[in-house]
N, C-alpha and C positions, 0 to 999 in steps of 0.2 A: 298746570298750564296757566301763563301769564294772559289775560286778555291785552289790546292791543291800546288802548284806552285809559287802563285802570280804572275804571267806574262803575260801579256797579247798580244797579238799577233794583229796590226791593221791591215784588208784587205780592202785593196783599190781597186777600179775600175780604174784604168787608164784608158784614152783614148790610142786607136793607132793609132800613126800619119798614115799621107799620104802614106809614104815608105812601113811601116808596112802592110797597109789596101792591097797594089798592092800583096802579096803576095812573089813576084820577086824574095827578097833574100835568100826565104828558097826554092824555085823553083831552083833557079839558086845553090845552093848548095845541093840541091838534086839531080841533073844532072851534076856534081862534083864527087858525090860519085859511079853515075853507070858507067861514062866514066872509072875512075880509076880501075874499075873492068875487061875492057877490055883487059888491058893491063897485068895483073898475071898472075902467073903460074897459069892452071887447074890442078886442085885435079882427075878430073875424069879418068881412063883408057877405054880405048876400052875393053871390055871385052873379047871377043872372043881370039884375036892376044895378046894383051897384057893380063899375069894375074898377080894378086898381091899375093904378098908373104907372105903365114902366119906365124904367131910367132910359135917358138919349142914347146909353151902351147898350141897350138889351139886343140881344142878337136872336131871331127867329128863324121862321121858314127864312127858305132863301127865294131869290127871282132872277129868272135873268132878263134883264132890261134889254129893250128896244131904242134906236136912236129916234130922231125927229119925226124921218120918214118911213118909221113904222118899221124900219130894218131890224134882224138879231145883230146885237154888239159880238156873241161869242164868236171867232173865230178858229177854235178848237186846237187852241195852241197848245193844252194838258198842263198850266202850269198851274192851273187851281187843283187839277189829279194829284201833281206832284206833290203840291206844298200840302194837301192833307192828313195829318197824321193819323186819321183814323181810316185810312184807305176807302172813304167812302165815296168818291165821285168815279164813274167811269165815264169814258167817251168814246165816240168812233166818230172820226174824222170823214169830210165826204167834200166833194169838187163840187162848187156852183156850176149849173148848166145856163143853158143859151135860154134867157129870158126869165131867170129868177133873180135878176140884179133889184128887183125890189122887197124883195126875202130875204137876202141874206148881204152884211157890207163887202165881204171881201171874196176871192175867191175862195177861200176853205171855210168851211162851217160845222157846226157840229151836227153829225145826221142824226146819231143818236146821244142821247147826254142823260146821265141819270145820276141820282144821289140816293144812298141808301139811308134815310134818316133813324132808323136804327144805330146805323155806326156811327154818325155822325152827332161832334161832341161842342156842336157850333162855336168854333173860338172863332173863326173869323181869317182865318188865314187863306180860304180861299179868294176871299173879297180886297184881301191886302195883295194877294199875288196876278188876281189878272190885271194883264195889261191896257187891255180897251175897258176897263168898267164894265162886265158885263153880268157880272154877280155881286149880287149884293144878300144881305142878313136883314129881313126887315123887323120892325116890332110884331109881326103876324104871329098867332100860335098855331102849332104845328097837330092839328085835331088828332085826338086818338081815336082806336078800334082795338078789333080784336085778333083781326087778322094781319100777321106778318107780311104779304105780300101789299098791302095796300100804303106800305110804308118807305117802297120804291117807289119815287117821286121821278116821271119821265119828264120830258118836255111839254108838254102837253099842259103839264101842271106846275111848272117851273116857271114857261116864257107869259112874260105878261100880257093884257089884252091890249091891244090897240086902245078901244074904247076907253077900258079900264088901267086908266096908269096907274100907278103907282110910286108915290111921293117920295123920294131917297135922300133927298138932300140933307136933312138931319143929319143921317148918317155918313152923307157922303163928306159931311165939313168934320164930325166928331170921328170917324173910323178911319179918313186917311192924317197921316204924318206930312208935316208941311218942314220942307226942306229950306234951310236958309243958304 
C-alpha cells in the first residue's frame, strides 16, 4: 500500500542521558517561571474599596423609566417580549382608569411586567425595541442569592423611584443608532 504523500516519517526512541533522567532542568526552569510571577503587577482589585470601572456598553439590571411627571413610559405594547430571545420578559396588559392619568401616560399600561433574570442574556434588544424609551440596561449589578425565585424582577423592582432617578443618558446617546 502506497501512502498518499510518499514520505515517510522515522520515530526513534532515543535514550535520555544522565542530565535528562535527574529531571533538574525543567525543575529548575519551572521554579524560574513561578518566581517571575512574583514580582508583576496583580490584575486582581479588592473589591469592596476598590471597584472597577465598566465600559459605556455594559448592559445591567434593567429599569423602566418614568417621564418628567413622574408617569410609567411603558405602555404594554409587548415589543420588548417579542424582541427577546431569551423569552424572558412577560406582561399583562391593563386599561388606565378615571383618575390614574398621573400613573400611567397612555391609556394601556402594564399591570403586570416582569423579567426573569435567569433567562435573561442582557444583549439589549429589548431597550432597542420599545418604542416610548421605557426600558433601559443600566450599569447596575444584578445582586445574587440563593434562591431562584428572588430572581423574578416584578415592577416593584424594575420601575424607578420618583425621588431616586436614574441617569441614562450615557446609554441612551451609545445604545441607540442615529439614522441619517
Amino acid at each position: 500500500m502506497q501512502s498518499l504523500t510518499d514520505r515517510k516519517k522515522v520515530v526513534g526512541n532515543k535514550e535520555m542521558t544522565f542530565k535528562e533522567k535527574l529531571y533538574l532542568p525543567a525543575i529548575f526552569k519551572g521554579m524560574g517561571i513561578t518566581f517571575s510571577h512574583l514580582f508583576r503587577k496583580h490584575n486582581t482589585l479588592r473589591y469592596p474599596e476598590v471597584k472597577r470601572e465598566f465600559a459605556p456598553v455594559y448592559r445591567g439590571q434593567h429599569v423602566l423609566k418614568r417621564d418628567e411627571q413622574g408617569r410609567e413610559n411603558c405602555t404594554a405594547c409587548g415589543l420588548c417580549a417579542v424582541a427577546c430571545p431569551a423569552e424572558a420578559i412577560t406582561m399583562v396588559a391593563g386599561e388606565r382608569q378615571k383618575g390614574e392619568e398621573g400613573l400611567y401616560r397612555e391609556e394601556k399600561y402594564a399591570e403586570m411586567y416582569e423579567i426573569n433574570m435567569l433567562r435573561c442574556i442582557f444583549c439589549g434588544l429589548c431597550e432597542e425595541a420599545c418604542p416610548k424609551e421605557a426600558i433601559f440596561l443600566t450599569d447596575r449589578l444584578v445582586p445574587s442569592t440563593f434562591e431562584r425565585d428572588e430572581f423574578i424582577y416584578g415592577k416593584e423592582l424594575l420601575v424607578e423611584d420618583v425621588n431616586l432617578r436614574i441617569d441614562i443618558t450615557k446609554r441612551q446617546l451609545t445604545g441607540k443608532r442615529t439614522e441619517k
